[in-house]
C-alpha positions as CSV (number, residue, x, y, z in Angstrom):
1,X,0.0,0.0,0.0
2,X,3.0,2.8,0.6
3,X,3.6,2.1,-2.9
4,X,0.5,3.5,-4.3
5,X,0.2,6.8,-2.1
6,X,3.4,8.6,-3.3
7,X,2.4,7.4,-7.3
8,X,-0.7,8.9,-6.4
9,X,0.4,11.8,-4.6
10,X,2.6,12.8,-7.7
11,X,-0.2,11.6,-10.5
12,X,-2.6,14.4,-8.9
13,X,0.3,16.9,-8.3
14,X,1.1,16.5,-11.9
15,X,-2.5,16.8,-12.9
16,X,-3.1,20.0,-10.9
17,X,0.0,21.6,-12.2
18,X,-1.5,20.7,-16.2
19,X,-4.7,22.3,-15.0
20,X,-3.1,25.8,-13.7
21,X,-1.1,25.4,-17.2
22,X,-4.4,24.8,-19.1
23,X,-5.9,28.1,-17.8
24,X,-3.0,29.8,-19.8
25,X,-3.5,28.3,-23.5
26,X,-7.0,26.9,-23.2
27,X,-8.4,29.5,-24.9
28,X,-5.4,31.3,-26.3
29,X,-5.2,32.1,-30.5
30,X,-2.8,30.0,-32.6
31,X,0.9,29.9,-32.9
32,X,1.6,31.2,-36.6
33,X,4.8,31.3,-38.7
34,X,6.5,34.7,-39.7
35,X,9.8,34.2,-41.6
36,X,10.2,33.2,-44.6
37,X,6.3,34.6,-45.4
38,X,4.1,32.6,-47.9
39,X,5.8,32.7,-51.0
40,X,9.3,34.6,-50.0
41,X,11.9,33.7,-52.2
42,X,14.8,33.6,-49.9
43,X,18.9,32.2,-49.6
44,X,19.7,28.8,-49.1
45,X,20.0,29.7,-45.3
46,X,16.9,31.1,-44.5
47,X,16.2,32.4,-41.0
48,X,12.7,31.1,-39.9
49,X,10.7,32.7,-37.2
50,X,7.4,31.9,-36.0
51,X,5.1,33.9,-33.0
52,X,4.0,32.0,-30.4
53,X,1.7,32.4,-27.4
54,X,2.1,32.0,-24.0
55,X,1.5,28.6,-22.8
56,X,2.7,26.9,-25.7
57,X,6.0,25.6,-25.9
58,X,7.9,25.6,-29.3
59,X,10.4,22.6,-30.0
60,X,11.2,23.1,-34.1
61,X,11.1,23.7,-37.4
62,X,10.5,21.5,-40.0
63,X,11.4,21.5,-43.2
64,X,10.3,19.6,-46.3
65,X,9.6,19.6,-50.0
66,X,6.3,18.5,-49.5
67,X,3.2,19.7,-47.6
68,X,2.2,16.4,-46.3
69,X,1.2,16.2,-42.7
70,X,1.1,13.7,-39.8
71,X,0.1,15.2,-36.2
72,X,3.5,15.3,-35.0
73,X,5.1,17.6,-38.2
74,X,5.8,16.5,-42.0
75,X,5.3,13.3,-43.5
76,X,8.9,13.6,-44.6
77,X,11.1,16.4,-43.2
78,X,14.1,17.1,-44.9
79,X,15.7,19.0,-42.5
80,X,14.6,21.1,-38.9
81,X,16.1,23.5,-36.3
82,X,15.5,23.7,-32.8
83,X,13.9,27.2,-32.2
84,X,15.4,29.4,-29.7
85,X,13.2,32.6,-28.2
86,X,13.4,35.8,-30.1
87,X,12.4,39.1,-28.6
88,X,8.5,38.6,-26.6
89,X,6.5,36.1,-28.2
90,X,8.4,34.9,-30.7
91,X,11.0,32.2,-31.5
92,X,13.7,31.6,-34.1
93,X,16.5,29.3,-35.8
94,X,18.3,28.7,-39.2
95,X,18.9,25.4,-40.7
96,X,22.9,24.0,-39.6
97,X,23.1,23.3,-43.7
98,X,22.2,25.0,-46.7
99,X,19.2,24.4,-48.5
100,X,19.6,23.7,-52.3
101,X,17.6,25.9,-55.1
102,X,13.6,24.7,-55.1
103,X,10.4,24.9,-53.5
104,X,9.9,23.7,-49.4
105,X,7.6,23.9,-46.5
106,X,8.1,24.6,-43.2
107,X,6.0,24.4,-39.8
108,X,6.7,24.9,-36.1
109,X,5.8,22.0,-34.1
110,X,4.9,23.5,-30.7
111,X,3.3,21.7,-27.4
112,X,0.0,23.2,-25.7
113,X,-2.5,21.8,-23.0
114,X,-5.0,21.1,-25.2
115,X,-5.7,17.3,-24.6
116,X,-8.1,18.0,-21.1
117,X,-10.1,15.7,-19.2
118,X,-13.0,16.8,-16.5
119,X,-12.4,14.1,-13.4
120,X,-14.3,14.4,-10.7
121,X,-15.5,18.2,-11.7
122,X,-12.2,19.3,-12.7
123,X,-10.6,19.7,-15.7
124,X,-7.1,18.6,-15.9
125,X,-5.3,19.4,-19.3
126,X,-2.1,18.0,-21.0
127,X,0.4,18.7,-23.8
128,X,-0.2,17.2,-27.1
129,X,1.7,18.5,-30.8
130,X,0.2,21.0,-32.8
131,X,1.8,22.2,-36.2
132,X,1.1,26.1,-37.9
133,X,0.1,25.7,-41.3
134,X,2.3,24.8,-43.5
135,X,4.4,27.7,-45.4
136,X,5.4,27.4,-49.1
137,X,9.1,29.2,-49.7
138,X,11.6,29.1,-52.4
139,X,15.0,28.5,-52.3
140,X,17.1,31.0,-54.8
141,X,20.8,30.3,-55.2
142,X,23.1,32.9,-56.6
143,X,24.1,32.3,-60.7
């Protein structure tokens, strides 16, 4: 039996925590990408930044040549970057290689306490992945 009451004690600190989380993001707008914009023809080492809100926590950027999606980012990344905070609201990285000339996509994958559960009354939220939208760039290299 003194097994179960510390694994319980921490399930339900752990679940309270979530919840206090949950009151930050629950109803907060969408994390969207910035940098490079829809359409931006950019250098083969293009800085990407994306605005995020609070609550949410950013983990990378993805980059493919295709828009394809699974939950957790691209159905085949080419490449990603672990983001880094930029300024309030706002995160950033570049790509450790060059890109070559052509057309990608790129999305932030980002946590937020959006998977919740009422028990007993309360409502006790968790982090899942979420993705922005997908953003179509080209790649110019220099003649």
């Amino acid at each position: 039996m003194s097994r179960r009451r510390p694994r319980f004690g921490l399930v339900l600190f752990i679940a309270l925590i979530a919840g206090v989380w949950s009151q930050w993001s629950a109803a907060a707008p969408l994390a969207s990408g910035l940098s490079p914009a829809r359409g931006a023809v950019t250098s083969p080492r293009p800085v990407f930044t994306a605005a995020v809100v609070r609550g949410d926590l950013p983990l990378e950027i993805q980059v493919a040549t295709s828009p394809a999606l699974t939950h957790i980012g691209f159905v085949r990344s080419l490449a990603l970057c672990i983001t880094t905070a930029f300024g309030h609201g706002r995160v950033r990285c570049s790509l450790s290689s060059p890109l070559r000339s052509g057309t990608y996509y790129w999305t932030l994958v980002y946590q937020r306490n959006s998977r919740c559960k009422t028990v007993g009354g309360r409502q006790y939220c968790f982090p899942e992945p979420h993705l922005t939208t997908p953003t179509r760039f080209t790649v110019r290299t220099a003649p």
